[in-house]
C-alpha positions as protocol buffer text, in pm:
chain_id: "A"
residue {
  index: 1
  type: UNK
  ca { x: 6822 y: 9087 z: 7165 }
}
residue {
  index: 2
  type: UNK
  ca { x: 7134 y: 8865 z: 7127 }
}
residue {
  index: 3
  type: UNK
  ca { x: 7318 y: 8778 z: 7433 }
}
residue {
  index: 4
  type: UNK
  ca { x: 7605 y: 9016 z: 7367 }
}
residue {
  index: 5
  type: UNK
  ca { x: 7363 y: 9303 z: 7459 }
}
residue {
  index: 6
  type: UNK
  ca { x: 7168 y: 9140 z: 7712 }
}
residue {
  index: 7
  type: UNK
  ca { x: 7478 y: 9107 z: 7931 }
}
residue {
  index: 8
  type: UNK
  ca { x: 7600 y: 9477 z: 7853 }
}
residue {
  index: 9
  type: UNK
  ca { x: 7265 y: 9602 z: 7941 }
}
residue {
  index: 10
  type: UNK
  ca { x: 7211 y: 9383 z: 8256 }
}
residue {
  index: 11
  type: UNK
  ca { x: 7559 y: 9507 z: 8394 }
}
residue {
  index: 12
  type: UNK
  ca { x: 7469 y: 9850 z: 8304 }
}
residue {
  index: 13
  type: UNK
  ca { x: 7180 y: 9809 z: 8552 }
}
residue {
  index: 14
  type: UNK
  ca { x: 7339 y: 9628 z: 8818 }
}
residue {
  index: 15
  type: UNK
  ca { x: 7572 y: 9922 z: 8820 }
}
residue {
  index: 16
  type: UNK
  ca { x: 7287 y: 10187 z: 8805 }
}
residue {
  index: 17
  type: UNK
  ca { x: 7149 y: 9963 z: 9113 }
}
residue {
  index: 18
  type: UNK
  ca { x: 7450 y: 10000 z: 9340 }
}
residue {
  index: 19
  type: UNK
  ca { x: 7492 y: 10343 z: 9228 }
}
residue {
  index: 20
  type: UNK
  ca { x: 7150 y: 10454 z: 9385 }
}
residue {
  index: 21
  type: UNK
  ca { x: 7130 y: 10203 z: 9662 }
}
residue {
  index: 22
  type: UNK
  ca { x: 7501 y: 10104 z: 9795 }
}
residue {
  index: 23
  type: UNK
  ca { x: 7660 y: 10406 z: 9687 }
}
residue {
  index: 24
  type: UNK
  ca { x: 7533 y: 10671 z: 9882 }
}
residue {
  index: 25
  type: UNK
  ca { x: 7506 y: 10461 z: 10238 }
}
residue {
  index: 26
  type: UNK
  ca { x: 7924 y: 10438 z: 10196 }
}
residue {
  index: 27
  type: UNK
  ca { x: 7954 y: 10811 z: 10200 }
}
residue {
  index: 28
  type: UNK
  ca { x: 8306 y: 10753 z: 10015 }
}
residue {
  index: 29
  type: UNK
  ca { x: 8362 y: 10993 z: 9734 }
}
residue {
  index: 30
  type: UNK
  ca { x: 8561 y: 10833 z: 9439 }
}
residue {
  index: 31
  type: UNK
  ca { x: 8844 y: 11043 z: 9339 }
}
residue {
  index: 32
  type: UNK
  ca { x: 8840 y: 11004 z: 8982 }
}
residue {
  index: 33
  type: UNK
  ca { x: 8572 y: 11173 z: 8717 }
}
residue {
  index: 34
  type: UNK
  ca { x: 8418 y: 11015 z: 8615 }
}
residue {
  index: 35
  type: UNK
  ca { x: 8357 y: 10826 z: 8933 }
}
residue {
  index: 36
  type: UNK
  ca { x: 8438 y: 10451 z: 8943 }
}
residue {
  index: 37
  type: UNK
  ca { x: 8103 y: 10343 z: 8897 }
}
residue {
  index: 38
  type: UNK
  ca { x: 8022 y: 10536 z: 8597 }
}
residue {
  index: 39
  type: UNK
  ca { x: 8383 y: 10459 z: 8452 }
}
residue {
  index: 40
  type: UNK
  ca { x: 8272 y: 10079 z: 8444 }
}
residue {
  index: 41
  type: UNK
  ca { x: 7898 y: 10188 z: 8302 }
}
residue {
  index: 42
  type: UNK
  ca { x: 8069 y: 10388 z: 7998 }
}
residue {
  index: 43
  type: UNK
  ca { x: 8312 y: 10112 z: 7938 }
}
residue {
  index: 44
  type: UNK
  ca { x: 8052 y: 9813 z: 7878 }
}
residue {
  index: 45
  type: UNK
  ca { x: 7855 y: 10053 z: 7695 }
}
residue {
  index: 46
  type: UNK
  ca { x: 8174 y: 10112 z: 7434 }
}
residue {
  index: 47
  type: UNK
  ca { x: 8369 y: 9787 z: 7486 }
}
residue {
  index: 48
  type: UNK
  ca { x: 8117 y: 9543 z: 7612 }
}
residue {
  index: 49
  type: UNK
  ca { x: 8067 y: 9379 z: 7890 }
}
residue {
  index: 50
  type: UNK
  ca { x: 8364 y: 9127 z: 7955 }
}
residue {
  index: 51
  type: UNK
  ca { x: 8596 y: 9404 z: 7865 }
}
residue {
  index: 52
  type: UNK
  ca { x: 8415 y: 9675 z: 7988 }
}
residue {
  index: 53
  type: UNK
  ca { x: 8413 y: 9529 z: 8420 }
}
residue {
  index: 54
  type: UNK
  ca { x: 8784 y: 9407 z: 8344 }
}
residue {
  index: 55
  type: UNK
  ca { x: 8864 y: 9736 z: 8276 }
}
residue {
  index: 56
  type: UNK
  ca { x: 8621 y: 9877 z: 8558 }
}
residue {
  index: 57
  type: UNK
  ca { x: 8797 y: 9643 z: 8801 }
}
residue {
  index: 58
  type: UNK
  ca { x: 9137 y: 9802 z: 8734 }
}
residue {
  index: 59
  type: UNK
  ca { x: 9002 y: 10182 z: 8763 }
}
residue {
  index: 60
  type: UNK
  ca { x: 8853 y: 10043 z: 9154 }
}
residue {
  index: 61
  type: UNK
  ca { x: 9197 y: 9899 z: 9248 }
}
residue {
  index: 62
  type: UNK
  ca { x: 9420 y: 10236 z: 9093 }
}
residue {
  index: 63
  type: UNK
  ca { x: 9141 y: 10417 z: 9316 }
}
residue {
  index: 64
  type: UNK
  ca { x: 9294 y: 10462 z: 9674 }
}
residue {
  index: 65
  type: UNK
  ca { x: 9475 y: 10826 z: 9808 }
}
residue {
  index: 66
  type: UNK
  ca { x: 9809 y: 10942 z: 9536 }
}
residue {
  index: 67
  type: UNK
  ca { x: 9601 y: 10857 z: 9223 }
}
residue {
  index: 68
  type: UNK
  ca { x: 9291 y: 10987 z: 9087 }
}
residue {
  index: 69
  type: UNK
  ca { x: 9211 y: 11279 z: 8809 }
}
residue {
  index: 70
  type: UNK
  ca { x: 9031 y: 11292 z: 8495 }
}
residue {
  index: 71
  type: UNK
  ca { x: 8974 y: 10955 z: 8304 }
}
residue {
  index: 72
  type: UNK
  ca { x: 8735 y: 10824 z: 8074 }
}
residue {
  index: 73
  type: UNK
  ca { x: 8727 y: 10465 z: 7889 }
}
């Protein structure tokens, strides 16, 4: 495994991780589908993972009330 997958997979986990442990004790509700989360999970799985939480970090800060809807990666 070369260390371009190793670090997609090991974010995908992480994210899996706070998805079943973090997530639900918040009792937010993202307002985008996919949720915020799962945005950032499909976009290191297609882009990588560099590109993939950059572009997860800009989905959580457009995620607030007056934004939200349908978006994928």
């Amino acid at each position: 495994m070369n260390v371009k997958n190793f670090m997609s997979n090991a974010g995908i986990k992480i994210i899996q991780w706070y998805k079943n442990k973090i997530s639900p004790k918040t009792g937010i509700e993202c307002l985008f589908v996919p949720s915020c989360s799962e945005y950032t999970k499909l976009a290191v799985k297609k882009y990588g993972f560099f590109k993939g939480v950059f572009m997860g970090l800009g989905r959580i800060k457009r995620c607030r009330p007056g934004n939200g809807g349908v978006d994928y990666p």
